[in-house]
N, C-alpha and C positions, 0 to 999 in steps of 0.2 A: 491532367491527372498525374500525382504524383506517381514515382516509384518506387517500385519495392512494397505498396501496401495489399498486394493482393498475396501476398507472403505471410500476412499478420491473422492473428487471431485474436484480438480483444475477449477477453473474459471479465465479466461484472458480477460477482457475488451479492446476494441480495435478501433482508429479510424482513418480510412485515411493512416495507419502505414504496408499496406501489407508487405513490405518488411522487418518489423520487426518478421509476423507472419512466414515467412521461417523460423528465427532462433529458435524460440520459439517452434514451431513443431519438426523440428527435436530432440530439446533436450528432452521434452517429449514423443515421438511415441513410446518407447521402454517400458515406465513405465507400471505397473499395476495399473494402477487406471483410474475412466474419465476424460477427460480434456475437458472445452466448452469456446470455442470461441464464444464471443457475440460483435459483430460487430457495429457499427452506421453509418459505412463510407459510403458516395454515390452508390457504386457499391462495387458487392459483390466479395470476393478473389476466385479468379480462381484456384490455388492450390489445390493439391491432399489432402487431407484429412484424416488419419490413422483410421484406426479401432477403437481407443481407444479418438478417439476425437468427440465432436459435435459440427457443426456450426450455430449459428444463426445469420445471419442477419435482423437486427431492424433499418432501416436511419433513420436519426432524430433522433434516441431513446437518453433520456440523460440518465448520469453514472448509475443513481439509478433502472430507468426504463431496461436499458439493462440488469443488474447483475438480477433484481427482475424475468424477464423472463426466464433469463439463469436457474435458481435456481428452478422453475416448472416443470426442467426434472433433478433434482438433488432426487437420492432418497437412496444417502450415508449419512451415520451417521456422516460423517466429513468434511468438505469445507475449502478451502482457495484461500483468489485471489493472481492472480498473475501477474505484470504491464508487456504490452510486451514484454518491454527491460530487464528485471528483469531474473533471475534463481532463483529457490528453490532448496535445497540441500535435494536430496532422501534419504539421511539416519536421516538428521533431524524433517522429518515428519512421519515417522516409529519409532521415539523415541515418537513426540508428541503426535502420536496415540493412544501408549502404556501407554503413563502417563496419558491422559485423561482417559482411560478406566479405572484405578486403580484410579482414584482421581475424584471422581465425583461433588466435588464442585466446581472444575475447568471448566470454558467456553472457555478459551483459551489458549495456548500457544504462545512462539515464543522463537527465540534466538539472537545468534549475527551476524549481517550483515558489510556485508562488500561493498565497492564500487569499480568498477575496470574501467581505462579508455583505449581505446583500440587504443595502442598509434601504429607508421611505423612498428616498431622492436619487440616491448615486451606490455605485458599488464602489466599495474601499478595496485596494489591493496593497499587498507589501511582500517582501521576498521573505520566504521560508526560510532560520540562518539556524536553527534549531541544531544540535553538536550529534542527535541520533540522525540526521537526516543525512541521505546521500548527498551531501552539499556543492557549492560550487566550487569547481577546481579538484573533487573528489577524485581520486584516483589509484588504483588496487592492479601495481602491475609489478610485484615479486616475480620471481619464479620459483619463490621456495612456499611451499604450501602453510605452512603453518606461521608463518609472517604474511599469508596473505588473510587468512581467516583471523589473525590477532588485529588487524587491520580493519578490517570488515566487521565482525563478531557485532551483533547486537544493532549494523545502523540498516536503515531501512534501504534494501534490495530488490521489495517485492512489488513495487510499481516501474518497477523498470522494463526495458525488453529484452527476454529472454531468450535464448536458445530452445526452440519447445522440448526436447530432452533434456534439458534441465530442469524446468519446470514440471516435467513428471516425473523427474526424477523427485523434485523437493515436495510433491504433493504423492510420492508412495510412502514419503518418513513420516507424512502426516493422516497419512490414511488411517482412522480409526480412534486418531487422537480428540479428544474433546474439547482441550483448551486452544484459544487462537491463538495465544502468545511463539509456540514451536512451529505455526505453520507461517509466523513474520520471519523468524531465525532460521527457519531453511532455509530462504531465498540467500541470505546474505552464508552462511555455511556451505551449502551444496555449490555454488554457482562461484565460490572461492576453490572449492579443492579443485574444480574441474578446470577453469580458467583464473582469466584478469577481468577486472570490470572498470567504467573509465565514465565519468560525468561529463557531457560534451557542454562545451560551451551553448545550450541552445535553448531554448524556453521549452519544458516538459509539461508540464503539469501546473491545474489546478485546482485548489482544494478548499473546500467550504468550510468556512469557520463556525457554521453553525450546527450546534449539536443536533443529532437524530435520535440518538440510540445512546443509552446509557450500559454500561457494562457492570459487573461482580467479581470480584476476586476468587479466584478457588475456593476459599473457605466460604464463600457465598456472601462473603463481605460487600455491601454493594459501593459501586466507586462513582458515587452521585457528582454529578459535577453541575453548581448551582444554576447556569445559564440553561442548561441542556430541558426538555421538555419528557417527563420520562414516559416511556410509550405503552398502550395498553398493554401490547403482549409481549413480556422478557422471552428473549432468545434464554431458551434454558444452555446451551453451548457457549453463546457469548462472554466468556469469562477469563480474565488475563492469570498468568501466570504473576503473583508478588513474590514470590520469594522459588528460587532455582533451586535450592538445597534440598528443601523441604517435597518440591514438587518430581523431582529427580527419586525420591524414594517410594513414591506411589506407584503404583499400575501404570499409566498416562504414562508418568516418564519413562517408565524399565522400558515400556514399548518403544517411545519414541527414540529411546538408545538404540534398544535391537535392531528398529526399522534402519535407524541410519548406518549399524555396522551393518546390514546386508544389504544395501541400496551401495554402498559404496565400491563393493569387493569388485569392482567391472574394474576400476583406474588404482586400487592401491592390495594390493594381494595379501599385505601383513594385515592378519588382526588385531593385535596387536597394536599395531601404528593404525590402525582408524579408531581402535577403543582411544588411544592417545589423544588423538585428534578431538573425537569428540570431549572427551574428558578436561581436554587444553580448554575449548570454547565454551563451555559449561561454566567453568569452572571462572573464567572471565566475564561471566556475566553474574555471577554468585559474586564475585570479590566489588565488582562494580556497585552491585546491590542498590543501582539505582530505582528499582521496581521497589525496595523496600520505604525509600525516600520519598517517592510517589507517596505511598501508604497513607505515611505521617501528615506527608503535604495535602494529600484528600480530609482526612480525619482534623487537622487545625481550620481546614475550607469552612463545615461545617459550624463550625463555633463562630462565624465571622454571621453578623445579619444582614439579612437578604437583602435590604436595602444599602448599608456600604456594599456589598458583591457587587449588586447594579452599575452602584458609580464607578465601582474596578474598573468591569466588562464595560461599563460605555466609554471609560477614556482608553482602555488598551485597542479597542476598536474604531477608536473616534480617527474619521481624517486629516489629523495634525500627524497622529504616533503613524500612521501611514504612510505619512507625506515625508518625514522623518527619515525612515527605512528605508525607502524610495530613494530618497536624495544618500546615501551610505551606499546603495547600489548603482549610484548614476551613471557610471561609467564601466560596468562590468557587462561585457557583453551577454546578447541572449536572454532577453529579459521585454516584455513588454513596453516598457519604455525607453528603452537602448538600442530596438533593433526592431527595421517596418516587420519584416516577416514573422518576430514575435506578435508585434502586435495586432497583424493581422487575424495568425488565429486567437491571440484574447478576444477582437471582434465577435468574433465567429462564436466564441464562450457567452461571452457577455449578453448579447443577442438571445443565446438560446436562456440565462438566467433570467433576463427581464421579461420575457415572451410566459414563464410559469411563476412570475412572482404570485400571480392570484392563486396557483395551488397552494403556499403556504399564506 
């Protein structure tokens, strides 16, 4: 038995996606740790249930409000979410556990992720190199706060393992907000002012290239992405923030300003310097205005025919462009094919995808 995992609390957000939560269950029900299922779908999952799991169903509930409720029967010294479709690797959260315990300036960890596609014959994998991802060799260890969020601002934090008072802290700034986009930006904001955060050399995560769920922009612009299958029922909350300027002058934002200058006043006494703060990080993801570029990049998707997209998505997924990626990682430790213990738990992943290929 590893340890340190009876310290942890897995949290899996969920909606409309039953038949993602079969796979997702089976690969956790053997772990020592808890795992909570917080739900929003119409009607609740009919499935069996494991010892070592909790369900809550909330309909309607959006991202921030689901996690914020799951987390009031959270009473482990460590959290981490995890996306239905997604796997965490058990031996890589038994390492974070043990390095947070020994490094107390640290709020987070993560490592390196990988994406696999679950193709007739074989599953394709290749390493996640993406510039928003907590990538390999990532590392957020300032000790001046606002070099440490100008560092972090905007990359993804929120699969990582967290300190559980940070993670409620970063889901009280999002409590009530509607749009997902500020409950991704907490993790890497909140978990910056408080600590350091450090990517370990070890296999983390992995993540399903296949689309479930299609999203909308605030203005209810939908962000169809041509592969994706789009589902009967839109999550009416599921919708990204494009543009920070604009969304910053609504209700949504003034709150989620407010929530963060009083969420903060425990570690930084000037208001002042936390309106700064926030205003600093905001204001780097408005100048970045990479959400806007998205936009354009969705909107030309559309004018492309569905039969070229095809041939895109089948070479960008084909096992050459894998094999490719693969060999550019070949020597980087922590990686399924770098390292037995990585690849023991891909086993362990892989297994549990091939075992529910018949649900999709």
């Amino acid at each position: 038995m590893l340890k340190g995992l009876s310290q942890l609390t897995i949290i899996i957000p969920t909606y409309e996606r039953h038949n993602l939560l079969l796979r997702a269950i089976e690969y956790y029900k053997s772990w020592n740790c808890q795992v909570i299922i917080c739900d929003s779908s119409e009607s609740k999952y009919k499935g069996t249930i494991p010892n070592n799991f909790q369900y809550i169903h909330s309909p309607k509930s959006t991202l921030g409000n689901k996690i914020y409720n799951a987390l009031e029967n959270v009473d482990t010294k460590y959290t981490c979410l995890s996306a239905d479709d997604d796997f965490l690797a058990k031996n890589a959260l038994s390492l974070g556990i043990n390095f947070l315990d020994n490094n107390k300036e640290y709020m987070s960890v993560q490592g390196n992720i990988i994406e696999f596609k679950n193709r007739r014959n074989k599953i394709q994998i290749k390493p996640v190199v993406y510039l928003v991802e907590s990538n390999y060799g990532y590392h957020i260890n300032s000790d001046d706060i606002l070099r440490r969020i100008k560092d972090s601002i905007g990359r993804q934090h929120e699969y990582g393992l967290h300190r559980t008072f940070v993670t409620k802290k970063c889901m009280n700034i999002v409590k009530e907000i509607k749009a997902i986009t500020p409950v991704n930006v907490s993790f890497s904001l909140i978990s910056s002012i408080y600590g350091k955060h450090l990517n370990l050399p070890v296999f983390w995560q992995a993540r399903d290239l296949t689309r479930y769920t299609s999203f909308v922009a605030l203005d209810n612009e939908p962000l169809y992405i041509k592969e994706q299958t789009k589902p009967e029922i839109e999550d009416p909350y599921n919708y990204v923030v494009m543009n920070w300027k604009k969304y910053l002058l609504s209700s949504d934002g003034k709150k989620f300003k407010n929530n963060f200058i009083n969420e903060t006043d425990d570690i930084i006494d000037d208001e002042t310097f936390r309106r700064k703060i926030f205003d600093k990080a905001t204001e780097t993801l408005s100048v970045n205005e990479l959400s806007e570029k998205k936009k354009i990049r969705y909107q030309i998707k559309q004018l492309v025919p569905q039969s070229i997209w095809a041939v895109y998505t089948s070479l960008r997924d084909s096992g050459i462009v894998a094999f490719y990626c693969r060999a550019k990682y070949k020597h980087k430790i922590g990686y399924p094919w770098s390292s037995s213990i990585s690849d023991k738990d891909w086993q362990l992943m892989s297994k549990t995808i091939i075992n529910h290929r018949r649900i999709f």
